[in-house]
C-alpha positions in Angstrom: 0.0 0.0 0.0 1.5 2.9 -1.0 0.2 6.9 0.6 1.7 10.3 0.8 2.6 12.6 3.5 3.8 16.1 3.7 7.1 16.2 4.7 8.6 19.0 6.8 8.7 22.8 5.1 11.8 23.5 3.2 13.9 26.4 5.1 13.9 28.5 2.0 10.4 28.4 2.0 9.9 29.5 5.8 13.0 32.4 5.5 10.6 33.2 2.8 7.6 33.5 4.6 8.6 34.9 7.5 10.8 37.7 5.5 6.8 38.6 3.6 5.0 38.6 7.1 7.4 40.6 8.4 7.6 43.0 5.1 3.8 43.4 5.5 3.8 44.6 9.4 6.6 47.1 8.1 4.4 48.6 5.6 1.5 48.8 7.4 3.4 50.8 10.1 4.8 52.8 7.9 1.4 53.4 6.1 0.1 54.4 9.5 2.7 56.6 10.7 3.5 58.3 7.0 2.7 62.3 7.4 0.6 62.2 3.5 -2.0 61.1 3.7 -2.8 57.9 2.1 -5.4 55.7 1.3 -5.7 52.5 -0.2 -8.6 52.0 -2.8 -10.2 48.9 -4.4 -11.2 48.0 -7.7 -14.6 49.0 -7.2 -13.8 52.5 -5.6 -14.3 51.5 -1.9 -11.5 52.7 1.0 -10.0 49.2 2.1 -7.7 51.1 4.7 -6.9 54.8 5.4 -4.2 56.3 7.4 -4.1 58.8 10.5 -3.2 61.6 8.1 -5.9 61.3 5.5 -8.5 61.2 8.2 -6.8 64.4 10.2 -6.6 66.4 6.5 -10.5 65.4 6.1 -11.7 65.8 9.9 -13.1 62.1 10.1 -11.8 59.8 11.7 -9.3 57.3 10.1 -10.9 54.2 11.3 -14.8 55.1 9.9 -13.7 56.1 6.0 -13.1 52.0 5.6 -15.7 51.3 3.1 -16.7 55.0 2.3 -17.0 55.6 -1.8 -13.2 57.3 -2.3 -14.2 59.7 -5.1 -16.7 61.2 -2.8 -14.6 61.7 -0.3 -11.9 64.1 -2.4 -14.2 65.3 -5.2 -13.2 63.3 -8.3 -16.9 63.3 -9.8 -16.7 67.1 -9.8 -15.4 67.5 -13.3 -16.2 64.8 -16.4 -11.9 64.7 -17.2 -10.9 63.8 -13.5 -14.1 61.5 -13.1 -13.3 59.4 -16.1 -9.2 58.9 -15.9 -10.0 58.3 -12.4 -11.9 55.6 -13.6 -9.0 54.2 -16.1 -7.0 54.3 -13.8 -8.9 51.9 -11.3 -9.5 49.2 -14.2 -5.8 48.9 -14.9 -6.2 51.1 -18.5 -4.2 54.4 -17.5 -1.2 54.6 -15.2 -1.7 57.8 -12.8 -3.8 60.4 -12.0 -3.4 64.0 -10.4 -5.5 66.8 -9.8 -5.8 69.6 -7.5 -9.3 69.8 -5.4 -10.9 72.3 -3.0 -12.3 70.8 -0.4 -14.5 72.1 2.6 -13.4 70.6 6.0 -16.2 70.0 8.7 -15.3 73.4 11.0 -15.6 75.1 7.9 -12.6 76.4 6.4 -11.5 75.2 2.6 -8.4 73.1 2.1 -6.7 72.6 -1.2 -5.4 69.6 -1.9 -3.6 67.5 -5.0 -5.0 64.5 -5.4 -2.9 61.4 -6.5 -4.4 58.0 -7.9 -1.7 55.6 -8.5 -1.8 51.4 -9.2 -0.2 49.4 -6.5 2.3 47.2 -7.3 1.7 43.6 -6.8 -1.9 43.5 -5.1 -5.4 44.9 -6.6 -6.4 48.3 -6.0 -5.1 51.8 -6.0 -3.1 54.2 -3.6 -4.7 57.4 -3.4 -2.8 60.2 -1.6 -3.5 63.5 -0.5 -1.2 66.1 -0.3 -2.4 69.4 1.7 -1.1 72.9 -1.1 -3.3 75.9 1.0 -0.4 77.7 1.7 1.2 77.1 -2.1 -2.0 78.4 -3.2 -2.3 80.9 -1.1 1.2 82.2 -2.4 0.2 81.7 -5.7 -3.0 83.8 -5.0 -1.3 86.7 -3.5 1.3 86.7 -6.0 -1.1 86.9 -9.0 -3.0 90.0 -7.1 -0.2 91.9 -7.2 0.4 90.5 -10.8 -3.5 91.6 -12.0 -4.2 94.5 -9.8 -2.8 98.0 -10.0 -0.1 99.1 -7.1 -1.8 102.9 -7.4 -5.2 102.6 -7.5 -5.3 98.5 -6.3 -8.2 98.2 -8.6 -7.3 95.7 -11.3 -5.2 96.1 -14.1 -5.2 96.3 -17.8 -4.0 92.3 -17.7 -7.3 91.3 -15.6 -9.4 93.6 -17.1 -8.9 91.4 -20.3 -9.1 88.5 -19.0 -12.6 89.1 -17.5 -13.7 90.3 -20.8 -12.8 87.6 -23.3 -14.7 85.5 -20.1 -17.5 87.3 -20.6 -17.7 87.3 -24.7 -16.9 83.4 -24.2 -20.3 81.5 -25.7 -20.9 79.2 -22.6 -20.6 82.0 -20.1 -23.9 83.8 -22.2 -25.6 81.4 -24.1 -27.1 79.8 -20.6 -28.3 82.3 -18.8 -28.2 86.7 -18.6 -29.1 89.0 -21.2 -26.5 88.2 -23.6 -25.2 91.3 -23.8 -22.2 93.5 -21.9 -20.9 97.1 -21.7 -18.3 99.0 -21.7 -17.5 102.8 -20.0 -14.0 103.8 -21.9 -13.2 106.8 -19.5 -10.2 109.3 -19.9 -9.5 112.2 -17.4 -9.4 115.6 -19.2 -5.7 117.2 -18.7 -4.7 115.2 -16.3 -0.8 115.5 -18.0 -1.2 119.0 -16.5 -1.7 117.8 -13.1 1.8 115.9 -13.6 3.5 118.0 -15.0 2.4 120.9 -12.8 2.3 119.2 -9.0 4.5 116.0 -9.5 3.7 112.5 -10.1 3.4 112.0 -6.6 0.2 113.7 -6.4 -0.8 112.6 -9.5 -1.0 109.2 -7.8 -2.8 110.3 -5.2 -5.8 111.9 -7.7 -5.8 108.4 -9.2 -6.3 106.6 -6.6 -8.9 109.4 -5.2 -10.7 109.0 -8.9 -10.6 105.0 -8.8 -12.4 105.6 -5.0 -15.3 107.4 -6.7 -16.0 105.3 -9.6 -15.7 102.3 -7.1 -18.9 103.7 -5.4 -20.6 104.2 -8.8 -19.9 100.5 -9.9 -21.4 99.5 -6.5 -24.1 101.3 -6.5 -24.8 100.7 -9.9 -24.9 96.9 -9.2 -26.4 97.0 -5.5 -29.7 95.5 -7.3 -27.6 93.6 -8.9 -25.9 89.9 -8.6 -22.7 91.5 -9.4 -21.3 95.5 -9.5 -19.8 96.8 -13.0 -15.9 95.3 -12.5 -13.9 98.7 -12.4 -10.5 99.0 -13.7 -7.1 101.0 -14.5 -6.2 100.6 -17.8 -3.1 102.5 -17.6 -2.2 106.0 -17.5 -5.1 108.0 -16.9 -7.5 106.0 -18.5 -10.3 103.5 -16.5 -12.8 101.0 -17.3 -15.9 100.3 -16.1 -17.0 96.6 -17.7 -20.9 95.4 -17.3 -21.7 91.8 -18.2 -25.2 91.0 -18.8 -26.1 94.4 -19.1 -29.9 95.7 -20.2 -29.3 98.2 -23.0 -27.5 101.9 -24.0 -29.9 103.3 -21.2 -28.2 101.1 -18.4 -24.3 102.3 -19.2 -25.5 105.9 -20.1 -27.2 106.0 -16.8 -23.5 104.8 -15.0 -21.8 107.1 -17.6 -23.5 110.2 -16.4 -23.0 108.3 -12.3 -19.5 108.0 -12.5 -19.2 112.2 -14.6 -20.8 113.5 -11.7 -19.3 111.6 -9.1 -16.0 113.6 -10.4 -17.6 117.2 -10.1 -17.1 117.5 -6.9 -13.3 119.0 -6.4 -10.5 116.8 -5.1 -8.8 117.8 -1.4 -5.1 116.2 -1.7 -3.3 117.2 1.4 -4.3 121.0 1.4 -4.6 120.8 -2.9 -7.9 121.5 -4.5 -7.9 120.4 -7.4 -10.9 120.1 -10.1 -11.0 117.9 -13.0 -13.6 116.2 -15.7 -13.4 113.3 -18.1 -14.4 111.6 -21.5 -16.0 108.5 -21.6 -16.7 106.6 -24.9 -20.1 104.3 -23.9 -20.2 100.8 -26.1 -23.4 98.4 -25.6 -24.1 95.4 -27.3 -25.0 92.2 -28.2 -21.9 89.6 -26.6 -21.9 87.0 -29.8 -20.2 88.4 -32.3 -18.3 90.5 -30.3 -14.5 89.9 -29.5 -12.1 91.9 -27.1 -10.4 93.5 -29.7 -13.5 94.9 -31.3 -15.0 96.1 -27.8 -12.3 98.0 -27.3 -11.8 99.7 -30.4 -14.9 100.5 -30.6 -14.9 102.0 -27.2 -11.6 103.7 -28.1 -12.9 105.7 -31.4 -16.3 106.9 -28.8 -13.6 108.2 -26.5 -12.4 110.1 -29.2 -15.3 111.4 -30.1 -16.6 112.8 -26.7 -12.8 114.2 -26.7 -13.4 116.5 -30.0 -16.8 116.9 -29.1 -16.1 119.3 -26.2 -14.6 116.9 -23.6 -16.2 116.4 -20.1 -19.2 114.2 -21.3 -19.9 110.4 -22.7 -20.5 109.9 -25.8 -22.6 106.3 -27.7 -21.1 104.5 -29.9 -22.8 105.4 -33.5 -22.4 102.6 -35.9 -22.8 105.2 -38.9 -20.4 108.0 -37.5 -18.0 105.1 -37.4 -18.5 103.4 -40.6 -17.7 107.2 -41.8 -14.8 107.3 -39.9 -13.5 103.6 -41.3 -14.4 105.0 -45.1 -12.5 108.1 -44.4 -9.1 105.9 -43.5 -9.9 103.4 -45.9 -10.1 106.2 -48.8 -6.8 108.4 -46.9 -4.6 104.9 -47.0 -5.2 104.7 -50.3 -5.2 107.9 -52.4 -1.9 108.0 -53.6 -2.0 104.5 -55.0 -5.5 105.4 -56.9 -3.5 107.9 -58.3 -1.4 106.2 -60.1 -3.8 103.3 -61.1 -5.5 105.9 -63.2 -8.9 105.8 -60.7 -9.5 109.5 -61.0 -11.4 111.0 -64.0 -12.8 114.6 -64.8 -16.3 115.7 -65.4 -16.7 119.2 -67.5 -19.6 121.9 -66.2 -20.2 124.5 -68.2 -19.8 127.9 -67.8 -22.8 129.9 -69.8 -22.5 133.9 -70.8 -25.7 135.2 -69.6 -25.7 137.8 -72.2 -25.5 135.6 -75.6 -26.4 132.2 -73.5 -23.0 130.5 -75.0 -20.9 128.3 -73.6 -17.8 130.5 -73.0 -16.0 127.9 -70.5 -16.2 124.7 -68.3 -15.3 124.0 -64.8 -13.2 120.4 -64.2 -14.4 118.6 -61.5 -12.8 115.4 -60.1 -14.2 112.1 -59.5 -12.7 109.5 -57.9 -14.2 105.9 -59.3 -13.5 103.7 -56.3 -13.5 100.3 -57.0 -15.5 99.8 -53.6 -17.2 103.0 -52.9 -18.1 103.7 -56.5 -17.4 107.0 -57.8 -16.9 109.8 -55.1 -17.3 114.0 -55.8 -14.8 116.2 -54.2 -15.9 116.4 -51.0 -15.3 112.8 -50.0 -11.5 113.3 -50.8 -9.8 116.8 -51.7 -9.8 117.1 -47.8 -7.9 114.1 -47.2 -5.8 115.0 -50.1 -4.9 117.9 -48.3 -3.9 116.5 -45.2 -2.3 113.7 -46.7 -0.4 116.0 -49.5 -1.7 114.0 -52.3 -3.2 117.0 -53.6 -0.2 118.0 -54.8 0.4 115.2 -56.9 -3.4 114.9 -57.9 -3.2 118.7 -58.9 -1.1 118.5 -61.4 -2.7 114.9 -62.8 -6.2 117.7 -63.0 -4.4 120.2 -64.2 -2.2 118.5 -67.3 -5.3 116.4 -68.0 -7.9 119.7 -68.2 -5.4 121.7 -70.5 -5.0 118.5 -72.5 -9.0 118.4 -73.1 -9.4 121.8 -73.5 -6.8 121.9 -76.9 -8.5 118.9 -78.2 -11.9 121.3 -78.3 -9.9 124.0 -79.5 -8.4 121.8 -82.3 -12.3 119.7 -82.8 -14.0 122.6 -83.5 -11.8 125.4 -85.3 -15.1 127.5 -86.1 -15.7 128.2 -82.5 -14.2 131.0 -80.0 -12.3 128.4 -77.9 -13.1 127.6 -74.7 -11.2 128.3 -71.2 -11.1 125.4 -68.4 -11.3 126.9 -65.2 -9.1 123.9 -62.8 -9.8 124.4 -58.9 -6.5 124.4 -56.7 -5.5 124.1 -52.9 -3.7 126.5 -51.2 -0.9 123.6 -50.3 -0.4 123.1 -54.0 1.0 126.8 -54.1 3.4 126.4 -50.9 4.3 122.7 -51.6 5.4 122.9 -55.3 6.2 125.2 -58.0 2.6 126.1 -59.3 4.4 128.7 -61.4 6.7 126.3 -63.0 4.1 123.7 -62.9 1.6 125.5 -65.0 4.4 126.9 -67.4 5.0 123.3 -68.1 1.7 122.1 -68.5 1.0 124.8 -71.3 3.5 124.6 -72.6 3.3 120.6 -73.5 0.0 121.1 -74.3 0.1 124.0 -76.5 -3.0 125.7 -74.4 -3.2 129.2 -74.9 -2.6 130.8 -71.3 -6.2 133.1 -71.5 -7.8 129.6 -72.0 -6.5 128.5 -68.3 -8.5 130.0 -65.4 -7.0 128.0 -62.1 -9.9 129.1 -59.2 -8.9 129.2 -55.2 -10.6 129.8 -52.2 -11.8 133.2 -51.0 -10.3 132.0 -47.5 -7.5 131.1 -49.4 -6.7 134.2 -51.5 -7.9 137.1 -49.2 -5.2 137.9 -47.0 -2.2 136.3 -49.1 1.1 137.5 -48.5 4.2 136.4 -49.3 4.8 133.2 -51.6 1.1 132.4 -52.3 1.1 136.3 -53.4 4.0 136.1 -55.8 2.8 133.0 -57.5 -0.9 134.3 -58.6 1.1 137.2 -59.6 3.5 135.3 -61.7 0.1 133.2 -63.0 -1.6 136.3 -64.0 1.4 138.1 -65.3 1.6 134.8 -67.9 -1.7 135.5 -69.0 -3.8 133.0 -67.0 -7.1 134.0 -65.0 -7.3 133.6 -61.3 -10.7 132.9 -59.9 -11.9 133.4 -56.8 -14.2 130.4 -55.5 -17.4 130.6 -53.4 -17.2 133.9 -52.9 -18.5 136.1 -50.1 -18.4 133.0 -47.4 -14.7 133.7 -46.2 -13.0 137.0 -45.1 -15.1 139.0 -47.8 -12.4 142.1 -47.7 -13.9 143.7 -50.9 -10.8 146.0 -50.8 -8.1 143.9 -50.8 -9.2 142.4 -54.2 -7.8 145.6 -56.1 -4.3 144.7 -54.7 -5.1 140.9 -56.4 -4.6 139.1 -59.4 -7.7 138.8 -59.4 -9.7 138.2 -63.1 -13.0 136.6 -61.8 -15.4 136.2 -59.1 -17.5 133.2 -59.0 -20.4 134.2 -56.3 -21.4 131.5 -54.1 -24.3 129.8 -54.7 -26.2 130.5 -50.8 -26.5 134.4 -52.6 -28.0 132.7 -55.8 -30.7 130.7 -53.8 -32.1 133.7 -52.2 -33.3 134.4 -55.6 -36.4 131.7 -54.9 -39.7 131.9 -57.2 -42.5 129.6 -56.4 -45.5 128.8 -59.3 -46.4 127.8 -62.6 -45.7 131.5 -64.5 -46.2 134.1 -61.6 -42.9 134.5 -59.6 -42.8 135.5 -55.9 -40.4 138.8 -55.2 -37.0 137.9 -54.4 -35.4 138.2 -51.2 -34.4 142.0 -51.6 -31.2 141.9 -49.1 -29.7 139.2 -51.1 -30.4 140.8 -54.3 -28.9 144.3 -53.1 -25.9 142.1 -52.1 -25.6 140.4 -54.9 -26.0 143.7 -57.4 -23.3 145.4 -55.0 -20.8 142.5 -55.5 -21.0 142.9 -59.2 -20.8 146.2 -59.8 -17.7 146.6 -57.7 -16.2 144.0 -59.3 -17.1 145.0 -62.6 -14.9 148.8 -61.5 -12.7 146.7 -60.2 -12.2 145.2 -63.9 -13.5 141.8 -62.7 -15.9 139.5 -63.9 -18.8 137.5 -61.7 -19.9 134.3 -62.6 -22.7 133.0 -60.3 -22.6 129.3 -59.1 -25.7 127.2 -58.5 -28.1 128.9 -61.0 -31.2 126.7 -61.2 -33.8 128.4 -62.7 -34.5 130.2 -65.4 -35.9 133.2 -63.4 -32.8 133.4 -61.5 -30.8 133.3 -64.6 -32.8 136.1 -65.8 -33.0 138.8 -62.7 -28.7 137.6 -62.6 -28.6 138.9 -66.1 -30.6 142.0 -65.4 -28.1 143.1 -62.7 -25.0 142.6 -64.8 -24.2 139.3 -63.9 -21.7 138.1 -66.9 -21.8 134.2 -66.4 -23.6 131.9 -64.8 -23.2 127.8 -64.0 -25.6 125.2 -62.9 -28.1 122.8 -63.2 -29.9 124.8 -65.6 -27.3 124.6 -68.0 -25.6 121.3 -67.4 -24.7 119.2 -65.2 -21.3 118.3 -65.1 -20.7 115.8 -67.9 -18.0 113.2 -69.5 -15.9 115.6 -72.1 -17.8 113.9 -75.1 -20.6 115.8 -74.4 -19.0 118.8 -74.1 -18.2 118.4 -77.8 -21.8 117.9 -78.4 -22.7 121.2 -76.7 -20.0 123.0 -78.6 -22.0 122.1 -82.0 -25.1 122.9 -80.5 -24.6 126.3 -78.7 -27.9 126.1 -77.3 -27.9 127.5 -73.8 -29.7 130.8 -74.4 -31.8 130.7 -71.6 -33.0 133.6 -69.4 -33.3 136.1 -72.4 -35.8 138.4 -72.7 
């Protein structure tokens, strides 16, 4: 019969054992004692044992988490991301997690904590531990105040103040709940580079700071009804910010525009100086999708400007229109020049009639810009950007050599008629910013245009009161034989005695004079406004001693053509006669000749 038996353990297998037993006590006293605390977790999320230190960070006691739901107990089901690695990483699939998490202890203080989830090695389950980072935070807190809040005023800085407001134009933070909308109070102190300059920086800080108190109190009691107060901040300099998220409309952020201007009209007491001061403040409301940072502020930037130019020490809306007028006028100033030389300008001809014989004795060249976005523009959308910009210059003498150049080809089309004169309109800067003289000389000259068939037409502001270089050159001009016209007259200086020490060959009379000339019915005309009439009659006949001619601008009618031709009016121009027109028609009108309107 045979059997088995167990036979004594083998020493290596007892050393063995008794080296694991004794490995285990070791690590559950050092588990125990460790200062992190530490718990360890099983597979299905349950505390199998938790240490003196992770029930003194959570105020329970150690012994009662055993069996307690671990994620509860340090917030890991707070946030989708944590909840689901946390997750991985119990069913073997992902190696670690960390995380930081605020938690509230039971006498009611917060403690933050990072949070790690780790495998262990060798058994099921997890180690989580807790590590306590308050006073890291708390550093990292204080250190980022003084990092987004300004050292003068301690209201938040520029770096904040952006940050809260791409926040607030975030989708998620409107698209649930508020308004949808925000606003924004762009505010500028008026002169306050004075106060610097003046009394020192030193009190310049302290009417800061003084300012920022004030418009503190208007933000809170702006939002006391309110689940928050408008966030009030320094910008930099002198300039402040007063942001509203979720506000109501323009009437809610004009009413805390005109708050925070009259909580600054009371005068400032710093240490024995007085001092009085007012502000700008550019108001932008609006819907929050569609909107970014960048636009906000521009837009809040160009109504600051505004309520500057428009007499500073008020707030000013934002005005779509004024501002898609502002954005035309720098698209069209950024890009004269170039349209220059594309060839984008043109000139349009309007004919200048004798009121005598009712022929065409001249034309007037008019510019027009064809803007390949804005279509074709009149003078008054550009010749004052020109100005500022100096294009003029060059776009002068583009008008000028291209009118002389038209005016030969009449002369030359039609030999049987008097020729023509082309009266060409020029800027004041043209005379001080390049040789007109020697422009002009040139012009005729490669055009072969007679010099009495140029008539070059300025200003009245312009001309009256000339001196100096302006001065010599119409009197070169005229001593070559070309006419010098005075433009709109009797809406500038109207020195009627300085024009006998002028070049002067012409007077065109503004057209305001010509419109008081009004008749109303079929045949029957009403009487005239006398005082403009006398005016008008006085003008002419001391021009006409003064060896000048008048040509009146604006002439609509054919009654006023014929009461201008009664008081010795010598030419008239308007929408009566024409018009201005492509120079093909002008050829047309030269055949026809028939503009003798007016006569008796």
């Amino acid at each position: 019969m045979s059997g088995t038996s167990e036979g004594p353990t083998p020493a290596a297998d007892l050393d063995r054992s008794a080296v694991t037993d004794s490995d285990h006590t070791t690590y559950h006293r050092v588990f125990a004692a460790a200062p992190l605390a530490m718990a360890v977790v099983d597979r299905a999320g349950l505390v199998v044992r938790a240490n003196a230190a992770f029930g003194e960070l959570l105020g329970i006691a150690a012994d009662t988490l055993t069996g307690r739901v671990a994620a509860d107990l340090v917030d890991l089901a707070s946030d989708t991301r944590s909840w689901h690695a946390y997750r991985e990483v119990l069913r073997g699939r992902q190696a670690r997690l960390r995380c930081t998490r605020r938690l509230k202890h039971p006498e009611g203080h917060s403690v933050w904590v990072q949070v790690t989830v780790a495998p262990l090695s060798g058994e099921p389950g997890v180690l989580l531990s807790v590590a306590d980072v308050s006073a890291r935070r708390e550093l990292q807190a204080r250190l980022r105040h003084l990092q987004m809040h300004d050292p003068v005023t301690r209201l938040p800085n520029r770096t904040l103040f952006f940050e809260r407001l791409s926040a607030a134009l975030e989708a998620e933070s409107y698209e649930e709940s508020g308004t949808g909308r925000i606003g924004l109070c762009y505010l500028d102190l008026d002169g306050f580079k004075a106060v610097n300059d003046t009394l020192g920086h030193r009190v310049g800080d302290r009417l800061l700071a003084a300012v920022a108190e004030r418009l503190t109190r208007v933000a809170d009691e702006a939002g006391y009804a309110r689940a928050a107060p408008p966030l009030v901040a320094r910008l930099g300099g002198d300039e402040f910010a007063l942001l509203v998220e979720d506000s109501t409309g323009t009437e809610q952020l004009a009413d805390l525009a005109e708050s925070a201007l009259k909580a600054l009209e009371d005068p400032f007491d710093l240490s024995g100086q007085r001092l009085s001061l007012t502000a700008s403040i550019g108001v932008v409301e609006r819907h929050a999708a569609g909107t970014t940072a960048t636009g906000l502020m521009q837009a809040a930037d160009t109504t600051l400007y505004w309520a500057k130019a428009d007499g500073k020490g008020r707030w000013t809306l934002f005005d779509p229109e004024r501002n898609a007028h502002r954005m035309t006028r720098q698209a069209l100033s950024s890009t004269l020049r170039p349209a220059i030389e594309r060839g984008e300008f043109a000139l349009e001809y309007q004919p200048l009639v004798g009121m005598e014989d009712g022929r065409l004795s001249g034309v007037e060249a008019l510019v027009r810009w064809h803007h390949p976005q804005f279509g074709t523009l009149t003078p008054n959308r550009f010749i004052g950007l020109a100005e500022e910009d100096g294009s003029i210059v060059q776009l002068g003498r583009w008008a000028l050599r291209t009118a002389c150049r038209q005016a030969r080809r009449w002369q030359l089309a039609h030999p049987g008629e008097p020729p023509i004169f082309v009266s060409v309109n020029v800027a004041v800067r043209q005379v001080w910013d390049s040789d007109l003289v020697a422009d002009v000389a040139e012009v005729l000259a490669e055009t072969g245009l007679a010099p009495h068939l140029l008539q070059l037409e300025l200003t009245e502001s312009a001309v009256m009161g000339s001196a100096g270089r302006p001065l010599q050159a119409l009197q070169a001009l005229s001593d070559m034989g070309v006419r010098i016209a005075i433009d709109d007259f009797g809406t500038g200086y109207s020195n009627l005695a300085y024009l006998s020490r002028l070049p002067v060959s012409t007077l065109k009379l503004d057209g305001s004079f010509v419109r008081g000339f009004q008749y109303e019915g079929e045949q029957k005309a009403i009487a005239p406004n006398p005082a403009d009439e006398v005016i008008v009659e006085a003008m002419i006949q001391l021009a006409h001693r003064l060896g000048i001619t008048v040509t009146a601008e604006c002439v609509e009618t054919s009654a006023q053509a014929t009461r201008l031709r009664r008081i010795g009016c010598d030419t008239g121009q308007g929408w009566l006669y024409s018009r201005p027109v492509p120079p093909d028609r002008i050829s047309e009108l030269l055949g026809e000749q028939t503009y003798a309107v007016g006569k008796p």
